[in-house]
C-alpha positions as CSV (number, residue, x, y, z in Angstrom):
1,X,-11.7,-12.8,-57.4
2,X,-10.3,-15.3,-54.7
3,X,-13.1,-18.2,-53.2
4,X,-12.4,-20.1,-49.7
5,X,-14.4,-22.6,-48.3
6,X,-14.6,-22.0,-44.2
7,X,-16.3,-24.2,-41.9
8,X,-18.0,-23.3,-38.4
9,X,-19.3,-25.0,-35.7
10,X,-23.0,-24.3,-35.4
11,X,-25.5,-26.6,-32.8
12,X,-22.7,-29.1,-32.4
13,X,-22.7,-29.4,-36.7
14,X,-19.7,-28.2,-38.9
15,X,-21.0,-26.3,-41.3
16,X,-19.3,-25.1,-44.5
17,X,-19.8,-21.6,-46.6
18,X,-17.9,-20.5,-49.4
19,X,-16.8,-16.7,-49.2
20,X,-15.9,-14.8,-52.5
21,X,-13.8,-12.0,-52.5
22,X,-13.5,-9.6,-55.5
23,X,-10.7,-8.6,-57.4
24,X,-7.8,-6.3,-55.8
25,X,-9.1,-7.1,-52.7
26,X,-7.5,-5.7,-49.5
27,X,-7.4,-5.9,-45.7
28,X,-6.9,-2.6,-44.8
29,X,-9.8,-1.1,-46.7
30,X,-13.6,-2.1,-45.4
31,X,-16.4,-4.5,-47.9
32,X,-20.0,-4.4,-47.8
33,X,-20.8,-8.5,-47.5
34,X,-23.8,-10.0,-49.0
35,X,-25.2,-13.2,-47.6
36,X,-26.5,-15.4,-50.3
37,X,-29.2,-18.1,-48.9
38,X,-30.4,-20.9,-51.0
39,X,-33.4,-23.1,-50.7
40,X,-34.8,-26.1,-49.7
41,X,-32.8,-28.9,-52.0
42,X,-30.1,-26.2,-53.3
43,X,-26.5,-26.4,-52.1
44,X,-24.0,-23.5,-51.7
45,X,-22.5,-24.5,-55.1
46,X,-25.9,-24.3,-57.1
47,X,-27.2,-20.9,-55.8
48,X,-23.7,-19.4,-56.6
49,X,-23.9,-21.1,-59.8
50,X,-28.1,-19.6,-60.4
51,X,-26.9,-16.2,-59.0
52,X,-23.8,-14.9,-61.1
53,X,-23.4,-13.5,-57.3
54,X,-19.9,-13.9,-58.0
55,X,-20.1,-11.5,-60.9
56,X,-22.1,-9.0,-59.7
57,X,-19.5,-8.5,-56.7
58,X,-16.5,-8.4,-58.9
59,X,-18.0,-5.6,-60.5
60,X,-19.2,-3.7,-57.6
61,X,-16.3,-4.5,-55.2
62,X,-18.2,-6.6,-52.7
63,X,-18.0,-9.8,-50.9
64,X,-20.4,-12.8,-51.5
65,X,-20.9,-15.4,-48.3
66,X,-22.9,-18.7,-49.5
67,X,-23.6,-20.4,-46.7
68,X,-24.4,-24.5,-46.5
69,X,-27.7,-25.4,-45.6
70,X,-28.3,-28.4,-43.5
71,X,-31.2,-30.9,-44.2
């Protein structure tokens, strides 16, 4: 699959979340997306890394959002 890291401006923060698209992906066809929330003291990185996420999509043909906390 291909990963991107995005940012967006949220309450005057930019804040960053990594999108992972599976394998053969294309625009023209449509995804089910799964947002994947970590916890207090987690980063993006850590709760793709806990979840296999990433895997999971691949195999299923979804998309994976991890979003960046703040705090």
């Amino acid at each position: 699959g291909l990963d991107y890291v995005e940012t967006v401006a949220s309450g005057g923060q930019a804040r960053r979340y990594k999108i992972h698209l599976p394998p053969g992906y294309a625009t023209s066809r449509a995804y089910p997306v799964v947002l994947a929330f970590h916890g207090s003291g987690m980063s993006m990185d850590s709760m793709r890394g806990l979840t296999l996420m990433d895997l999971v999509a691949d195999r299923n043909g979804f998309i994976v959002v991890y979003p960046e906390g703040a705090g």
